[in-house]
C-alpha positions as CSV (number, residue, x, y, z in Angstrom):
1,X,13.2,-1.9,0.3
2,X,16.1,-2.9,-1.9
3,X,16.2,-5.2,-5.0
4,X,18.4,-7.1,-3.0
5,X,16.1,-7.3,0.1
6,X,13.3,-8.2,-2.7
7,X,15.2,-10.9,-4.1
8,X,15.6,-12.1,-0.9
9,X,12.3,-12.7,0.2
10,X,11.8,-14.5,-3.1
11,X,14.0,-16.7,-2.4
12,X,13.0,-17.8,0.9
13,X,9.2,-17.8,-0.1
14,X,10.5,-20.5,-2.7
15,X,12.7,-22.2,-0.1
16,X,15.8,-21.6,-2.2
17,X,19.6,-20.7,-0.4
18,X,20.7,-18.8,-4.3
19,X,19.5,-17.6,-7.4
20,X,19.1,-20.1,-9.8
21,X,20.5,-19.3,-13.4
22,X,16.9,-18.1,-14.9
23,X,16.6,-15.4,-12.0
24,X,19.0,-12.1,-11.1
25,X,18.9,-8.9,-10.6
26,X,19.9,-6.9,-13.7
27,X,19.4,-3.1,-12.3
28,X,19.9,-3.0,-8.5
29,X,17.8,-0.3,-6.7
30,X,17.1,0.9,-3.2
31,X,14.2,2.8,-1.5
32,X,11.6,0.7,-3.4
33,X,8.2,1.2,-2.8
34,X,5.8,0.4,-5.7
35,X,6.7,-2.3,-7.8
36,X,5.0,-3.4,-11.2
37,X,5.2,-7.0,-11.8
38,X,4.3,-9.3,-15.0
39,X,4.8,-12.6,-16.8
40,X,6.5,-10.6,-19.7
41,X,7.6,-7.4,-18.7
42,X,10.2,-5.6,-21.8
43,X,11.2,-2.3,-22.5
44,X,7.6,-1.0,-23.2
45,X,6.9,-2.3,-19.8
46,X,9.8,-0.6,-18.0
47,X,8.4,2.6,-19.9
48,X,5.3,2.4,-18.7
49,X,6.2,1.8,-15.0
50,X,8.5,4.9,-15.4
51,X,5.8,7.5,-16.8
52,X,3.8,6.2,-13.8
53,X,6.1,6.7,-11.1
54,X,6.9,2.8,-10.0
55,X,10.6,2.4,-8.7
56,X,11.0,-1.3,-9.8
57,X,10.1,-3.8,-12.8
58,X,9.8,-7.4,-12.1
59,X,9.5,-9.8,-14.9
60,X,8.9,-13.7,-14.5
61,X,10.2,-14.8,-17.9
62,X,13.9,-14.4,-17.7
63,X,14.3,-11.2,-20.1
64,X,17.8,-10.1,-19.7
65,X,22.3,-11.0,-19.6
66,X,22.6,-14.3,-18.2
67,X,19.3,-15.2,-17.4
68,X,18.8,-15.5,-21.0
69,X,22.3,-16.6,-22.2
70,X,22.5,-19.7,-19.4
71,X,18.8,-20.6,-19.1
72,X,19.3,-24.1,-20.2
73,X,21.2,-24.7,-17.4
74,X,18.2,-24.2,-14.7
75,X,16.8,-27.2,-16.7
76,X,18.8,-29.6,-14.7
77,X,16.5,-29.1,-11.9
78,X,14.2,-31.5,-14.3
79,X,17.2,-34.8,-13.3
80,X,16.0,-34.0,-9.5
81,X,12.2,-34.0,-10.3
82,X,12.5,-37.0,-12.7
83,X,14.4,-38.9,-9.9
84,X,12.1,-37.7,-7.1
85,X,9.4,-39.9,-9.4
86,X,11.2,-43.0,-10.0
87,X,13.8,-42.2,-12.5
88,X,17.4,-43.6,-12.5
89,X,19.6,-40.9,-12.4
90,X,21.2,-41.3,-15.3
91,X,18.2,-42.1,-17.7
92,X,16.9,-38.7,-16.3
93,X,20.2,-36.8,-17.4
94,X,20.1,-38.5,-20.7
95,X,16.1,-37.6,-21.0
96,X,16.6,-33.9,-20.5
97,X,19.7,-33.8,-22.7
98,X,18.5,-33.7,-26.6
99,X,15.8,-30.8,-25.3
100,X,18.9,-29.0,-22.9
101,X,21.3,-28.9,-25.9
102,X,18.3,-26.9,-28.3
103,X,17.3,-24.8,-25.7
104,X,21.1,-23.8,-25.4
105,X,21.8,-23.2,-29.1
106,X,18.3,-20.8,-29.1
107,X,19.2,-19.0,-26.2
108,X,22.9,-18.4,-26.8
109,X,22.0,-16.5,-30.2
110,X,19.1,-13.9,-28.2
111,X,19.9,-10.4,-27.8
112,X,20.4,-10.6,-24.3
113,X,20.7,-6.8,-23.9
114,X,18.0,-5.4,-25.6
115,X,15.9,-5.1,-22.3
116,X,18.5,-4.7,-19.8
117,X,20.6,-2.2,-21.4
118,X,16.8,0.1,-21.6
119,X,16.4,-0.9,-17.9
120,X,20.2,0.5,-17.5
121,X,19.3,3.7,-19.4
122,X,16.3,4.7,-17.5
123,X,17.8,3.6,-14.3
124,X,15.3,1.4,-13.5
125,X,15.5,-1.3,-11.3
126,X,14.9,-4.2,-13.0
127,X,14.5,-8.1,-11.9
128,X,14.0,-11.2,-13.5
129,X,12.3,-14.3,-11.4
130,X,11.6,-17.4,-12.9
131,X,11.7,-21.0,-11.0
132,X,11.4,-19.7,-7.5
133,X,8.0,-18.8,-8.4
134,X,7.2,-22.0,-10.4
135,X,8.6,-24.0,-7.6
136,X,5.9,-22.3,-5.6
137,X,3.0,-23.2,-8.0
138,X,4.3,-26.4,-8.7
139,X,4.0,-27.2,-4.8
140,X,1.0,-25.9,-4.5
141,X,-0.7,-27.9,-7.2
142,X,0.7,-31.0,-6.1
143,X,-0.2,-30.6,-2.7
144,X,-4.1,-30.2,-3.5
145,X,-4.4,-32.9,-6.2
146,X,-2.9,-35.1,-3.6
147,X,-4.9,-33.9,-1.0
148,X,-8.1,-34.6,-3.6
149,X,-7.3,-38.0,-4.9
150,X,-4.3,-39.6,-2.8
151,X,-7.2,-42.4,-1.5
152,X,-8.8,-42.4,-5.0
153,X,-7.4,-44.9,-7.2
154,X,-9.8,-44.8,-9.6
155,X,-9.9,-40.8,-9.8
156,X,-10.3,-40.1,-14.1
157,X,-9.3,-37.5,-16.0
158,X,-12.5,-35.9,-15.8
159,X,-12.4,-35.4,-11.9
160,X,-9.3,-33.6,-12.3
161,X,-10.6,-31.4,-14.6
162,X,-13.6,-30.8,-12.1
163,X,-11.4,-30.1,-9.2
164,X,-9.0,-27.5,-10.9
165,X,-12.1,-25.6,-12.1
166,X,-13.1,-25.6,-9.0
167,X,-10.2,-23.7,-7.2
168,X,-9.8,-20.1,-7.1
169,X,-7.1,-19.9,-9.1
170,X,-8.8,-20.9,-12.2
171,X,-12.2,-20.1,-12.2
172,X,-12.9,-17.4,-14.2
173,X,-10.0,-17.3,-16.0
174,X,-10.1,-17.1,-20.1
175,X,-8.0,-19.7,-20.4
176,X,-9.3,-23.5,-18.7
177,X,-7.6,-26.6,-17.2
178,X,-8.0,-28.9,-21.2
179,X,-7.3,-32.5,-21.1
180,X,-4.5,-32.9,-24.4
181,X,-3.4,-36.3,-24.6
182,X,-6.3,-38.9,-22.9
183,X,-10.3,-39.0,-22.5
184,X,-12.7,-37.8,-20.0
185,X,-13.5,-41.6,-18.4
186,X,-9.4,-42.3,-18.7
187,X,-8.2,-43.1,-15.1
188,X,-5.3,-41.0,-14.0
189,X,-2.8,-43.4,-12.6
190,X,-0.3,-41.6,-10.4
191,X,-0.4,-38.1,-10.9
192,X,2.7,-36.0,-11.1
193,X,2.5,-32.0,-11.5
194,X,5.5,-30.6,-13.5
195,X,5.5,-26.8,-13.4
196,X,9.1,-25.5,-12.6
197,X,11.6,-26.7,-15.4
198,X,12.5,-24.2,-16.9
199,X,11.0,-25.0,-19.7
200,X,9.8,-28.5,-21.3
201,X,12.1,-31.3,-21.1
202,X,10.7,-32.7,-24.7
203,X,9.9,-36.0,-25.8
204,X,11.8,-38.0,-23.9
205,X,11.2,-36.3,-20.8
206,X,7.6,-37.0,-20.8
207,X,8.2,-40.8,-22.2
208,X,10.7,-41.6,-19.4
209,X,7.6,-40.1,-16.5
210,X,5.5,-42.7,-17.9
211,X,7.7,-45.4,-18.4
212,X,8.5,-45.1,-14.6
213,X,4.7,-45.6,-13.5
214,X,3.5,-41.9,-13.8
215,X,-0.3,-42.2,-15.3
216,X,-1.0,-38.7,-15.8
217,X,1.4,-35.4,-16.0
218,X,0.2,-32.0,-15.0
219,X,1.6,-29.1,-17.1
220,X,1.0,-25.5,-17.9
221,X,2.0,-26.2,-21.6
222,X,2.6,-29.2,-24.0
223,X,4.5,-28.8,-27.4
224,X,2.6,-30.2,-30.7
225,X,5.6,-32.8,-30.5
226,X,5.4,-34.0,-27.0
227,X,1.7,-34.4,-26.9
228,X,1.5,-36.5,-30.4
229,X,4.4,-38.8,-29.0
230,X,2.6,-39.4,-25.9
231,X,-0.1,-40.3,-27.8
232,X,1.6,-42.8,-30.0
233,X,2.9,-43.9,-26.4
234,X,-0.4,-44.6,-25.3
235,X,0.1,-45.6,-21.4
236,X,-0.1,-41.6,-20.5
237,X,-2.3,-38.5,-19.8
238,X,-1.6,-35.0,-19.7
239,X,-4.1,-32.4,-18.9
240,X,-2.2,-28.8,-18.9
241,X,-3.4,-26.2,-16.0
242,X,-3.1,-22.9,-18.1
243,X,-0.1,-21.1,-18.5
244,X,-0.9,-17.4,-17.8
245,X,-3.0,-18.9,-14.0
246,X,-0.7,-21.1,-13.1
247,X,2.2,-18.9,-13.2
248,X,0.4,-16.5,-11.1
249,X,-0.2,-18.8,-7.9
250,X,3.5,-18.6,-7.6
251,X,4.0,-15.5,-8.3
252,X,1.0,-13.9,-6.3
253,X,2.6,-15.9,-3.4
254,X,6.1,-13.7,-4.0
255,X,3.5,-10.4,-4.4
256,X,1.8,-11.6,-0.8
257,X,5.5,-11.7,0.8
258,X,6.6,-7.9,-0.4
259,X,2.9,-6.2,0.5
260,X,3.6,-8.0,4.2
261,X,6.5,-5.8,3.7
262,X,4.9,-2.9,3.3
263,X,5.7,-2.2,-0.4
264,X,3.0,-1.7,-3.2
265,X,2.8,-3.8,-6.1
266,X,0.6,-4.0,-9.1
267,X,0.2,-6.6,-11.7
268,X,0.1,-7.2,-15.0
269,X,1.3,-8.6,-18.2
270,X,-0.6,-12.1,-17.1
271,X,-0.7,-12.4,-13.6
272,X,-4.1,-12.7,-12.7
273,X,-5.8,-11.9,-9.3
């Protein structure tokens, strides 16, 4: 197996023709046949998969050159999913915009090179793959809440919470599905998962969901901000999914496509199985 071929699979698992910005392939590789894959995998990471004989590193949090540097551009995929959900087009780009423009100014300052250039040193191959895999989870997610509550108007927060305990991918975990911004008896409204952004649009991003009808967001993370202007809103919900499980469904769906494969990968770093 190459990095390439790796990629690859990726790709198609997340029903994606290219890379978006967030994922690449900083060391290419061929004849890979154990892989170590995390949320967060940096230079102690790559160390450790080389003093135990793995031929690739894969991390999900973009790490390295321009997966850092031009992150903010995946964030764009946020104008699609907004519009998808009622949002004019424009209001959407204009939503994301104030968030896009920090997360640009943060990223552009990073050391890009401080893991890739120790991948490039110990010749490891080393990927980064971001949104494919949270296109995965987000999918996922949204496909079984519909499937639990599409003929239940009157689903509350409180059976959401019940359900997401109750699937695999979060029972047991350290980390539980939390309610942030609503109550237990709340009623959900229309219920939109948003897991593959990038990161968080911000303020507005969540505003404009709820000003188009949504009743209650599903995220793996809220910012102190967003959630105490959502409150001061008042006519939304958000209940976050944790970050470490949530990331894994994804991710443990990209894992399922290179063991078909025949190659041998172990997790860590946050994935959970």
């Amino acid at each position: 197996m190459t990095t390439n071929e790796l990629m690859n699979l990726a790709l198609k698992r997340a029903k994606l023709d290219e890379k978006p910005y967030d994922t690449d392939i900083i060391v290419e590789g061929q004849n890979i046949q154990k892989v170590l894959i995390g949320i967060d995998m940096e230079t102690p990471e790559l160390l450790l998969a080389q003093q135990m004989g793995y031929d690739c590193v894969v991390s999900h949090h973009p790490k390295a050159d321009a997966c850092v540097v031009d992150f903010a551009k995946v964030m764009d995929v946020q104008i699609d999913r907004m519009v998808k959900a009622g949002v004019p087009i424009n209001k959407a780009q204009k939503a994301l915009k104030k968030r896009q423009v920090s997360i640009e100014l943060n990223q552009h300052a990073l050391n890009y090179d401080k893991v890739s250039s120790a991948a490039r040193l110990m010749k490891m191959p080393y990927l980064n793959i971001h949104i494919p895999a949270d296109f995965i989870t987000e999918e996922i997610v949204q496909a079984r809440l519909n499937e639990a509550f599409n003929d239940k108007p009157k689903t509350k927060l409180e059976d959401i919470i019940s359900e997401l305990n109750s699937w695999e991918y979060y029972q047991g975990k350290i980390a539980k599905p939390v309610i942030r911004v609503g109550s237990p008896g709340d009623y959900a409204g229309r219920i939109e998962v948003l897991m593959a952004g990038g990161t968080s649009g911000g303020v507005d991003v969540f505003k404009t969901y709820f000003e188009a009808g949504v009743g209650t967001i599903i995220a793996m993370h809220v910012p102190e901000d967003v959630k105490k202007a959502v409150q001061e809103q008042n006519i939304g919900n958000i209940i976050i999914a944790p970050h470490m499980p949530s990331d894994s469904i994804g991710l443990l769906e990209i894992v399922k496509t290179w063991r078909e494969e025949g190659v041998e990968v172990t997790c860590m770093s946050g994935i959970v199985e």
